[in-house]
VEXRO-434624 format. One record per residue: residue in one letter; x negated, z, y of N, C-alpha, C, O in turn. Coordinates in pm, whole numbers, plus 50000, padded with zeros to 5 digits. Layout:
<pts>
AXZYXZYXZYXZY;...
</pts>
This chain:
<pts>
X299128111797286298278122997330296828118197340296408110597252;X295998122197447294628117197472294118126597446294708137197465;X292548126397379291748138197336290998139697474290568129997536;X290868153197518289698158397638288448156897617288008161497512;X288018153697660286308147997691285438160697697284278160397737;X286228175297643285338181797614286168192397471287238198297483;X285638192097395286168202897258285408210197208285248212697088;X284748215297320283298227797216283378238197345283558235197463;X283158252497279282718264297323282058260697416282198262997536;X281138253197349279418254297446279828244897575279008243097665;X280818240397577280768231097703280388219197719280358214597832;X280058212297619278848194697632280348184597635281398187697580;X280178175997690281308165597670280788160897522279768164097461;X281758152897488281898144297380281398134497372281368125497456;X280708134897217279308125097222279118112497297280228107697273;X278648105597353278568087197366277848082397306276768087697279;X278148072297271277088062997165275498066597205274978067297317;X274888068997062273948067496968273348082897016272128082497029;X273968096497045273528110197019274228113196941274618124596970;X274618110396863275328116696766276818120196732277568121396829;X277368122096600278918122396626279328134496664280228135296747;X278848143596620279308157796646278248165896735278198177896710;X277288160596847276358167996909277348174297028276768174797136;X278778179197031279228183497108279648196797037280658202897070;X278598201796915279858210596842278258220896839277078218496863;X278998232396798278008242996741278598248096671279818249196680;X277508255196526277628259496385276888268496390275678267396414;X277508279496366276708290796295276838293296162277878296596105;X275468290996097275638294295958274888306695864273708310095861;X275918311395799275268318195716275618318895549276168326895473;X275108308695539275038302595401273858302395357273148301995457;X272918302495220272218304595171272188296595018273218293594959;X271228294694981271318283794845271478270794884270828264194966;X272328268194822272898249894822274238247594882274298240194981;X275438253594830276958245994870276408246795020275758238995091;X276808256295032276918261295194276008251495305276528242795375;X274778254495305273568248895378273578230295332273408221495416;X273738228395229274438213195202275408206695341275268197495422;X276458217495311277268212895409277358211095558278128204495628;X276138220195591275638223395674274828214095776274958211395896;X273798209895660272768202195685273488187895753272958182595850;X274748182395689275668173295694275928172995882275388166195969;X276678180695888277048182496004275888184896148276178184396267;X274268187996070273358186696178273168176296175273238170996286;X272858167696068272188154396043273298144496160272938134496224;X274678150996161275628140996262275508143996404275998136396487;X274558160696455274268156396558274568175596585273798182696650;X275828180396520275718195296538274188202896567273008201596536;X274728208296615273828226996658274148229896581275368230296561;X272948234896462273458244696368272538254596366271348253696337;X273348266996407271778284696412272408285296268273558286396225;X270548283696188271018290896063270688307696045269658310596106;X271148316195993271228334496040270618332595895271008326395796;X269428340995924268198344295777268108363395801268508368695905;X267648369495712267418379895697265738384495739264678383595677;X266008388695845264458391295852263508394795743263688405695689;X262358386095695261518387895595261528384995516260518385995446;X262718379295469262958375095319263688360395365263098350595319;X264838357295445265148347695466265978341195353266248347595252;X266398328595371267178326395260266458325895112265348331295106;X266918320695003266798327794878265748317894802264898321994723;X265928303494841264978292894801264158287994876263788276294858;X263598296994994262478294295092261598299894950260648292394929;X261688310494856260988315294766260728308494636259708311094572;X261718298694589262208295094475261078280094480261068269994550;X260198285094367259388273694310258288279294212258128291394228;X257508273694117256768257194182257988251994149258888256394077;X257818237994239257328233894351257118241094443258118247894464;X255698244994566255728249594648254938240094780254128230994757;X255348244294907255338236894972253528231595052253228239395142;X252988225895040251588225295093250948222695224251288212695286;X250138230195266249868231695379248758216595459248578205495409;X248328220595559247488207995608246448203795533246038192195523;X245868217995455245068208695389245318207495247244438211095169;X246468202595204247068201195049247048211794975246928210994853;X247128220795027246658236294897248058241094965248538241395078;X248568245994790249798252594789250138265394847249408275194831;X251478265794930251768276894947252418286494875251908288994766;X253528293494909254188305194852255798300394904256778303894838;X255918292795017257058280995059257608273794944256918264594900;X258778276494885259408264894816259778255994862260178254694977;X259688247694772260208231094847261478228294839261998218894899;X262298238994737263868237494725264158242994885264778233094923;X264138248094953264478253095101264458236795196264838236695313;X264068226095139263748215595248264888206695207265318197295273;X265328210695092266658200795052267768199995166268378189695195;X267908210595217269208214895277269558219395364270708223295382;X267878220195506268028227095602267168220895685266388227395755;X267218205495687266668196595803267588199295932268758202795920;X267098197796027267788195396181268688209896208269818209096258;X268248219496181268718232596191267868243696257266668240796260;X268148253896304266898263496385267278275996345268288281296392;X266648280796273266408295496196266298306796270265218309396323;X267358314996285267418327196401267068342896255267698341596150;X266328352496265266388360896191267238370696259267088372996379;X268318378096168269428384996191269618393196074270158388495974;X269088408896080269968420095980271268421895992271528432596048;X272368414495954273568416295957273988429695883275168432395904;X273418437195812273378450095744273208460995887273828471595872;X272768460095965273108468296102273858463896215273968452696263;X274358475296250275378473696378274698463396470275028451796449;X274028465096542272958455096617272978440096591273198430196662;X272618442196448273108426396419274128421596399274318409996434;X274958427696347276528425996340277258420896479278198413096468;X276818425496614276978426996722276198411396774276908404696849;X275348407596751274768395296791275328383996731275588374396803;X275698383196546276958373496513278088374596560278678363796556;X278778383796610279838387496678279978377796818280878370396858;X278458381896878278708371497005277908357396980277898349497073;X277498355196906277298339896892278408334396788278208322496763;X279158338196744280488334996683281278331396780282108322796750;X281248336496922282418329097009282128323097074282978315897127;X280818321897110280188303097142280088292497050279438282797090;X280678291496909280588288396846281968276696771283128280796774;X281688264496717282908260896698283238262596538284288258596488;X282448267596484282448259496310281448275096247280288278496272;X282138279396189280938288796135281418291195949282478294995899;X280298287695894280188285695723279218297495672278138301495716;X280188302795533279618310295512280058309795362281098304295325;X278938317595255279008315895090278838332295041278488334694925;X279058340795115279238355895062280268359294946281438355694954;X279888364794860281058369094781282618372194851282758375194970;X283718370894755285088376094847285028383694916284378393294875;X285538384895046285438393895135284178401095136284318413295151;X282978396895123282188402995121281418408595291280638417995306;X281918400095389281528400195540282448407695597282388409295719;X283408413295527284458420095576284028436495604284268443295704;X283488438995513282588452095550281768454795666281578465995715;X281218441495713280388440595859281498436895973281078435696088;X282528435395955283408432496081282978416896105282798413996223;X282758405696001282298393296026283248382795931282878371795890;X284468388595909285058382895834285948371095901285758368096019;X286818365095834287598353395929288428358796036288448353496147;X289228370896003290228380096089289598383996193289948381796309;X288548390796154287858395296279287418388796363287698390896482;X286468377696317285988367196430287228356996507287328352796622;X288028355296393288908343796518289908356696559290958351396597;X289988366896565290298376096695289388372296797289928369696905;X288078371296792287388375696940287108356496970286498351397064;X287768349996860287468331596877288298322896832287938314996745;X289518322596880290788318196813290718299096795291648292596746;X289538293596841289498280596819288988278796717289198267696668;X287838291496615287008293096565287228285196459288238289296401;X286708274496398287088271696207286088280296146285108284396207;X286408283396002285968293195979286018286295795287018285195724;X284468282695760284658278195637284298286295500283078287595493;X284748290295425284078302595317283878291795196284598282195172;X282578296295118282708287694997282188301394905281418310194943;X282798300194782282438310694670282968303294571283708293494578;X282458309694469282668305794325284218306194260284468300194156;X284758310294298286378310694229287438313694318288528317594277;X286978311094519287978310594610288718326194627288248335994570;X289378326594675289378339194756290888347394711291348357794760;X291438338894603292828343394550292538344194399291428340394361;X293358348194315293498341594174292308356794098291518364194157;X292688356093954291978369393899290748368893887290308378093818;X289698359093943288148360493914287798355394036286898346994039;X288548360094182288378356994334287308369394359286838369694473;X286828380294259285588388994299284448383194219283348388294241;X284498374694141283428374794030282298360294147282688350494212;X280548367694116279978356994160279868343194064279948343793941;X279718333994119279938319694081278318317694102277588325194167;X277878304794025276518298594023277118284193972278038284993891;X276628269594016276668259693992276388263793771277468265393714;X275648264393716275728263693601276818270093539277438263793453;X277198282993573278288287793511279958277793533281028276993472;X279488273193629280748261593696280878255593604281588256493504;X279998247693646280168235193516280048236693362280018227193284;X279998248093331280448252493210281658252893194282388245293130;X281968265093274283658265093280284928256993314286098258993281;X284428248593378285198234693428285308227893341286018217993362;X284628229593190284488215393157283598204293135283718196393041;X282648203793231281818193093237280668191693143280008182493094;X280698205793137279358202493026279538197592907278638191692847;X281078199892844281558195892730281478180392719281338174292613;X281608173992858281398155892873279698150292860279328139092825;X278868161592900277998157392960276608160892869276018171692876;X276138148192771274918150992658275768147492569276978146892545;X274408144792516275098129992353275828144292261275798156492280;X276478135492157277158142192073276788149291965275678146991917;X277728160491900276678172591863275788164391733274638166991697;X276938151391662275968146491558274788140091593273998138291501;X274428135491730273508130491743272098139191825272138149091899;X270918130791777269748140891836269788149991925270518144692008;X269568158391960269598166092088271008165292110271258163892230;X271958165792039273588167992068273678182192128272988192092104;X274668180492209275408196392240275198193792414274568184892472;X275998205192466276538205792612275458201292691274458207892659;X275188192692782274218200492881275208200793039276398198493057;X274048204693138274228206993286273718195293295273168187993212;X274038193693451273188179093472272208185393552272028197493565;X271498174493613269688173293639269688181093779268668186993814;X270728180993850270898190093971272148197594003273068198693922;X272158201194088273268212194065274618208694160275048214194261;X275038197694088276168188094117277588193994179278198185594246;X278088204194170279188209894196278598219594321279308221694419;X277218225594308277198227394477277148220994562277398224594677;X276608202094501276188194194636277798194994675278258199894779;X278498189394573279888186794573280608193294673280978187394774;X280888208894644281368218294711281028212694878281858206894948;X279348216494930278868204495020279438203495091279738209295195;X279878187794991280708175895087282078175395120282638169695213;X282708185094991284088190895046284348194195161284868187195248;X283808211195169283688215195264283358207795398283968211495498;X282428197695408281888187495529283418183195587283878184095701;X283968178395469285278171895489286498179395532287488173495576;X286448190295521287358200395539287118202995665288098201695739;X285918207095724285508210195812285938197995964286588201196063;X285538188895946285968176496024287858175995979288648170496055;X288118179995901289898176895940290188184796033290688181296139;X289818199295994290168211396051289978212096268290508215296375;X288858206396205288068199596417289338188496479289778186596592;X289658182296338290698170796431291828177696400292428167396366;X292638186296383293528193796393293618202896495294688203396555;X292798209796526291668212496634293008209696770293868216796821;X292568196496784292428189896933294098191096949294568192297062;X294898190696841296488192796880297048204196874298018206696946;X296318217396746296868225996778296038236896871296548247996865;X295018236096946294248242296967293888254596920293548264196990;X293988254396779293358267296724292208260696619291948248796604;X291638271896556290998269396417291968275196315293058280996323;X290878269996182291708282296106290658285195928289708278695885;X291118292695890290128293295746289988284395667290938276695660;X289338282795616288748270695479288138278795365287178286495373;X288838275895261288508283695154287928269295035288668259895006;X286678270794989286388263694913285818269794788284888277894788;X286288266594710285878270894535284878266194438285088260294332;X284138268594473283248252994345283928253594221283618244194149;X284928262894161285848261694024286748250794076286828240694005;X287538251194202288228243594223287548231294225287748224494125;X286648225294326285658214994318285268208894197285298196594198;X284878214694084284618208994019285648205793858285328200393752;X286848211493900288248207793815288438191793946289118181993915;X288128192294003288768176994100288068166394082288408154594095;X286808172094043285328159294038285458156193865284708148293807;X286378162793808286568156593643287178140793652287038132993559;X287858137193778288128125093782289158119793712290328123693712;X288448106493624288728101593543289068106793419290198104693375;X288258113293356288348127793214289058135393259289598141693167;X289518140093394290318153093356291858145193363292788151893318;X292258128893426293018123693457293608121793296294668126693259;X292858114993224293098112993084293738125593007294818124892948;X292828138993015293568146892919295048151293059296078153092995;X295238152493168296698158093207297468140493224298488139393291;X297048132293181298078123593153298598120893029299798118693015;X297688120792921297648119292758297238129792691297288130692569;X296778139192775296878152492681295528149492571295468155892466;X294548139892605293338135192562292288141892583291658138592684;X291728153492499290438161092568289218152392515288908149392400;X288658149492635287278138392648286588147192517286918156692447;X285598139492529284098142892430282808134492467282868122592498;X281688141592460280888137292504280258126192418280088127392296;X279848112892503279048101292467277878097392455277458087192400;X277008110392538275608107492566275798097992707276608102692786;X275198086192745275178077292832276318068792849276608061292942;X276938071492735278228056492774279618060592822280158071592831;X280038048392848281198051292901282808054192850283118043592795;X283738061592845284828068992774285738054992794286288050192694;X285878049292910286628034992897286278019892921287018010192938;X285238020692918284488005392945283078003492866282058009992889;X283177996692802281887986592709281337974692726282027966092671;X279997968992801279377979492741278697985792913278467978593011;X278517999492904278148005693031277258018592952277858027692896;X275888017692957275218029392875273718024392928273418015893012;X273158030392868271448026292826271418019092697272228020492605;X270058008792705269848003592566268188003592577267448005492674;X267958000992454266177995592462266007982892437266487973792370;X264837986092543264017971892535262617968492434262457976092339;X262037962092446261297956992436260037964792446259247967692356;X259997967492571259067979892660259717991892699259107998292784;X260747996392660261208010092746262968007992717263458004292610;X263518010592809264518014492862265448002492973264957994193049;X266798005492948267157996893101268997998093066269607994292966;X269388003293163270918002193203271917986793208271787979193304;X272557984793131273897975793141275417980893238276147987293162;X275797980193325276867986393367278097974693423278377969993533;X278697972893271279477957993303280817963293307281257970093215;X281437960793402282487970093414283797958593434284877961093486;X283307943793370284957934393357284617926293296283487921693312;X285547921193196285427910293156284347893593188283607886493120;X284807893793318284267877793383282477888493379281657880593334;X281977898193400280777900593372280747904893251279547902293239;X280957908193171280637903393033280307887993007279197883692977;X281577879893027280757865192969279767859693039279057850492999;X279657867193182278337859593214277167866593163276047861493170;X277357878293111275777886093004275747878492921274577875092904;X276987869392796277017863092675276247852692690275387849292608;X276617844692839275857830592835274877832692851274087829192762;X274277840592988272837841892986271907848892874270677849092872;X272787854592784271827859992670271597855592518270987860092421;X272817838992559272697830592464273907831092338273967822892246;X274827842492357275117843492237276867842292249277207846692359;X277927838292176278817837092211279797851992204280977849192180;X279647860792213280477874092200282027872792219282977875092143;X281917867592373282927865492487284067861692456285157866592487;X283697848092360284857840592297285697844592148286547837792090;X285057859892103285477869392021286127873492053285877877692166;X287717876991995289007882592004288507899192045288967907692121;X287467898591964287187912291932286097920792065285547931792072;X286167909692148284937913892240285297912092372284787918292466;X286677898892387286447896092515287147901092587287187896492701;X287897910992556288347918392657288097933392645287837937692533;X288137943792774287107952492760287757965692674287047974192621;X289417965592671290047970292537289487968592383289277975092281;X289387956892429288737952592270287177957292265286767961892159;X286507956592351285387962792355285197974892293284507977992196;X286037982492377286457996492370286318001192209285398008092164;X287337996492141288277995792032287017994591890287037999991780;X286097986091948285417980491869283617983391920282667975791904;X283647996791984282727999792067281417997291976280457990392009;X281598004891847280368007991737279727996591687278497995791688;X280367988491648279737968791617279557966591712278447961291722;X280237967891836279197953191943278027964891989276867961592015;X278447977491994276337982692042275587984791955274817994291972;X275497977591839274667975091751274257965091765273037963991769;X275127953091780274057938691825273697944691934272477946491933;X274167948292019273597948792165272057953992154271017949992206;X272317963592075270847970392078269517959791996268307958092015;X270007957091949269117944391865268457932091920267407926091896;X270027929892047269717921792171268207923192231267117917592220;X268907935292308268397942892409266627942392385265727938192459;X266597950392209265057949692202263997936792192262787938192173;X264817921592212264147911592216263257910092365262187904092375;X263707914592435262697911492559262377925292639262717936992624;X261727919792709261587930992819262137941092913263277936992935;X261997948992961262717952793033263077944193167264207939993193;X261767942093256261707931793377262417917393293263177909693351;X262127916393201262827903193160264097903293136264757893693174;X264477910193094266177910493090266697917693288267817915093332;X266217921393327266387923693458266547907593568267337903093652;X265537904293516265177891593589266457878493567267067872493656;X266587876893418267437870893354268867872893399269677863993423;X269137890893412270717888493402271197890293564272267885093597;X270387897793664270827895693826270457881393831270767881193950;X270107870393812270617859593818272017854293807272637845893872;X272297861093713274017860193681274517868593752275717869993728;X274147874493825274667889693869276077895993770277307896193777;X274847901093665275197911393601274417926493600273287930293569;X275317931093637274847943093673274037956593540274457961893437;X272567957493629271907962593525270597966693569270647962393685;X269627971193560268827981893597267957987293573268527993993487;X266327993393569265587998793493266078014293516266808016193612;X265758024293443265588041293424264378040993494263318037493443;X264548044993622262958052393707263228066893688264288072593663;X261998071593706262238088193742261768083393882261678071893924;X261468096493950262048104494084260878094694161261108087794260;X259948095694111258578084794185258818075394211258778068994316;X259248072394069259488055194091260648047894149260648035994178;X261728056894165262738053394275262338052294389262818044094467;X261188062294422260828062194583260008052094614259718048994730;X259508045394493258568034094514259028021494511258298011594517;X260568021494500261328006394496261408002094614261228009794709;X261647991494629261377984194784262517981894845262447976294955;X263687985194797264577980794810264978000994945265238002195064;X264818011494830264638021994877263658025194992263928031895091;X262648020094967261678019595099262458012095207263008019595288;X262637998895227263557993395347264747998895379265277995395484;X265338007695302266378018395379266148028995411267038036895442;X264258033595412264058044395503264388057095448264438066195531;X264608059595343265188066495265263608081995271263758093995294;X263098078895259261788089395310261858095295462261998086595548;X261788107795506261538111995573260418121095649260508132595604;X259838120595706258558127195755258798131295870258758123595967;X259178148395883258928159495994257528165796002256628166995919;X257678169696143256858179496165257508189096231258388185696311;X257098207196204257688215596242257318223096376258028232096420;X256388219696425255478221996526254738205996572253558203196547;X255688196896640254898187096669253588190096702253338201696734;X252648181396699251408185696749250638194096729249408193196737;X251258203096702250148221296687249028220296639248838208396616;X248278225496615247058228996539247348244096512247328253696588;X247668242796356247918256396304246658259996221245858251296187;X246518271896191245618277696098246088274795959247238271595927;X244938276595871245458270195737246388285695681246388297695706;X247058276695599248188281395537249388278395594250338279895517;X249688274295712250958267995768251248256895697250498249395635;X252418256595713252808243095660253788237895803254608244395868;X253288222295820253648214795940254678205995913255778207395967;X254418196695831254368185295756255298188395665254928196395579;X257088181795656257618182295559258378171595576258708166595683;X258758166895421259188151895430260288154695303260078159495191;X261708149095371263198149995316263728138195264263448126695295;X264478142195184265498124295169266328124495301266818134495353;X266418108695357267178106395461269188111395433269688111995321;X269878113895551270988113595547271348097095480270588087495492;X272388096995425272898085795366274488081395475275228071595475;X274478087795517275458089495654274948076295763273878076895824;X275748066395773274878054995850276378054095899277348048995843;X276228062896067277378056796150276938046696246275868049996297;X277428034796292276648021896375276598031296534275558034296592;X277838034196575277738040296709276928054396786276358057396891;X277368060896639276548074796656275758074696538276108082296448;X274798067996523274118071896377273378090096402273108096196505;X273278093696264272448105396205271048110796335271098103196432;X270458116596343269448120596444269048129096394269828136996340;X267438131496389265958137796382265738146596458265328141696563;X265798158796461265948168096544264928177996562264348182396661;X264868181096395264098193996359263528192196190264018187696086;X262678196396216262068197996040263028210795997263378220196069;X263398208095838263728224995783262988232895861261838228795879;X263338245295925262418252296029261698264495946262418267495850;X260718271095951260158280295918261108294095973261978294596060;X260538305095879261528317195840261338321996081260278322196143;X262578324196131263338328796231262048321396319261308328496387;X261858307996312261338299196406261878300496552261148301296650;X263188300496554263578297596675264508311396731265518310796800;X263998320696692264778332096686265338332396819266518331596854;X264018334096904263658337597059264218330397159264758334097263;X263938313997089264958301897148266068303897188266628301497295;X266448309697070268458308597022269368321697118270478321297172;X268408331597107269098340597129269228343897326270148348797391;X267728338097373267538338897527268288331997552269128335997632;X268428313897487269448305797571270688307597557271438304297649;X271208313597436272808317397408273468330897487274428331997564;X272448341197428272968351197463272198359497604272528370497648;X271218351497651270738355597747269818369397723269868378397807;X269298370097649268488381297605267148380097618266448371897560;X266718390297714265128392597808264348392697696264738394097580;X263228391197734262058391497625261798405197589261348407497477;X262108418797705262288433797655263408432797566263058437797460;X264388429497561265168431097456265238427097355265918432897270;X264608416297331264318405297179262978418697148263488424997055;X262278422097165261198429397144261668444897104261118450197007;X262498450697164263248461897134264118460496995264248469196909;X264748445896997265138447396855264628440596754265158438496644;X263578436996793262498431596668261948440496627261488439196513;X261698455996714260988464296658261848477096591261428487596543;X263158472396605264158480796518264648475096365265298480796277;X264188464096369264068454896249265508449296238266198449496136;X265968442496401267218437896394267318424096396268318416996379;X266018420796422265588402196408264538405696372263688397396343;
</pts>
């Protein structure tokens, strides 16, 4: 079977090298927060159309959410959060009261120009507006149709809202995650970001692209139900593999690792610095280069025995460790290439050179050129996609856009709507 040289609503043939992988597709989204717009962002960064649907005036929920807030031309803070720029590069912001008929009626018809439409509403919560999966792939039967919520759309807590922290409570993770209760600062934590929404994300990303290549044989779409409960019972991995194979419920280590020694933090000299030796043959090359014979210990040289005997060898280790430097034991052991590392925070990652030559910084503007009045903000700068396809790489499209930037854009070129009529329902408070 040969795929057709065209698979989108909108009509564009199928990408050719270097526009992108998916610039033949369009997304309507109405997702808000993180999972959703994560996943989102994914699929623009590959080249998708994505209309993101904001609420007139308020807009999504972390355009608000800071300090951090976002700063204008001349460095003075706004009222813009900077959490809104995480997750909504290369996208164009249409404002839409989906709470009135009117608007209900405008997702309705940009839903069937549409190939991919994501959404994070409570269960059935779009079902009340006639915007639910049933309804739309009635009037768009190619439609995929992705839902993400907190506990999925079946099962006895398919009404209850979900939040990344309560997740990872309930999953589990927090019970792995922060040193142990005997030690300092023991007890559960969350981690540093909100890991089970990026997660959810990339699921969904992935779901979304099967569902497109399923697509092309059965010519339909069909629903996607994603859970971040489910998501993050799958991302237990390794720990959740252990307790449903051995019936082993993990416990938390602080930094180290549940099956390999040694893999943690230690101190130096000056600070801090990561070991992450994850075999034998790198272990003895840490022993030689650090002078000491461990390796050739029954008790050391293999990473069972490590294991077994975790509490004596990270006591020398640490004793090691505090003889030199940090850069000095850095310097010393990637010679051997043994793998190992300083602790940067967030600056000082961005200031590694290694991070700089992969471009990893991004700098938009939201209004090329303009000359705005102060208090705009122009100027916003993202982490790059990590998505590096050779044929179709990632593409720069759009800055996170300001609240229903492209309202006027979206709606004249899609739906063909006069400038009397964008004006008639701007003044009914329907955009």
């Amino acid at each position: 079977m040969t795929y057709s040289t065209i698979d989108s609503l909108s009509g564009l043939p199928t990408p050719s090298p270097r526009t992108g992988a998916l610039s033949h597709l369009r997304v309507l989204d109405l997702s808000r927060v993180l999972a959703g717009p994560w996943c989102t962002q994914n699929l623009a960064d590959m080249g998708a159309d994505v209309i993101k649907i904001e609420k007139p005036g308020e807009g999504d929920d972390t355009r608000r959410w800071g300090p951090p807030f976002l700063l204008d031309q001349d460095g003075v803070a706004t009222q813009q959060g900077g959490y809104f720029t995480a997750a909504n590069r290369n996208k164009r912001s249409v404002t839409v009261d989906i709470a009135t008929p009117a608007g209900q009626e405008l997702i309705r018809e940009l839903a069937q120009k549409s190939d991919v439409v994501v959404e994070n509403f409570k269960t059935e919560g779009l079902k009340r507006y006639g915007l639910d999966y049933d309804s739309l792939s009635t009037l768009n039967p190619r439609l995929i149709y992705c839902s993400v919520t907190g506990f999925g759309h079946t099962g006895p807590y398919a009404a209850r809202p979900g939040y990344d922290l309560l997740i990872q409570a309930m999953s589990g993770l927090m019970s792995i995650t922060g040193h142990a209760d005997a030690e300092p600062g023991g007890g559960p934590m969350r981690a540093g970001v909100a890991v089970i929404d990026l997660f959810s994300g990339m699921y969904a990303t992935t779901a979304i692209l099967g569902a497109l290549e399923a697509r092309h044989f059965t010519g339909r779409g069909q629903h996607i139900d994603i859970a971040l409960l489910d998501v993050a019972m799958a991302v237990l991995a390794n720990q959740g593999a252990g307790f449903l194979n051995a019936n082993d419920v993990p416990q938390r280590l602080g930094n180290a690792h549940p099956s390999v020694v040694p893999f943690q933090d230690f101190p130096t000299a000056d600070g801090n610095m990561v070991l992450a030796i994850g075999n034998d043959a790198q272990f003895a090359r840490f022993c030689d280069a650090a002078g000491v014979d461990w390796a050739r210990d029954e008790r050391y040289a293999s990473n069972s025995g490590r294991v077994n005997n975790r509490k004596a060898l990270i006591a020398m280790l640490i004793e090691l460790t505090r003889t030199r430097s940090t850069a000095d034991w850095i310097a010393l052991l990637e010679a051997s290439a043994v793998p190992c590392g300083p602790i940067n925070n967030i600056a000082q990652a961005y200031s590694d050179p290694h991070v700089q030559s992969r471009g990893l910084r991004i700098q938009q503007e939201r209004y090329p050129g303009a000359q705005l009045p102060a208090g705009h903000v122009n100027r916003v700068v993202t982490a790059a996609s990590p998505l590096r396809l050779s044929e179709t790489p990632t593409t720069l499209r759009y800055a996170p856009p300001a609240l229903g930037q492209h309202t006027e854009e979206v709606l004249g070129d899609y739906l063909k709507l006069d400038s009397q009529q964008l004006e008639t329902l701007r003044a009914k408070g329907v955009i």
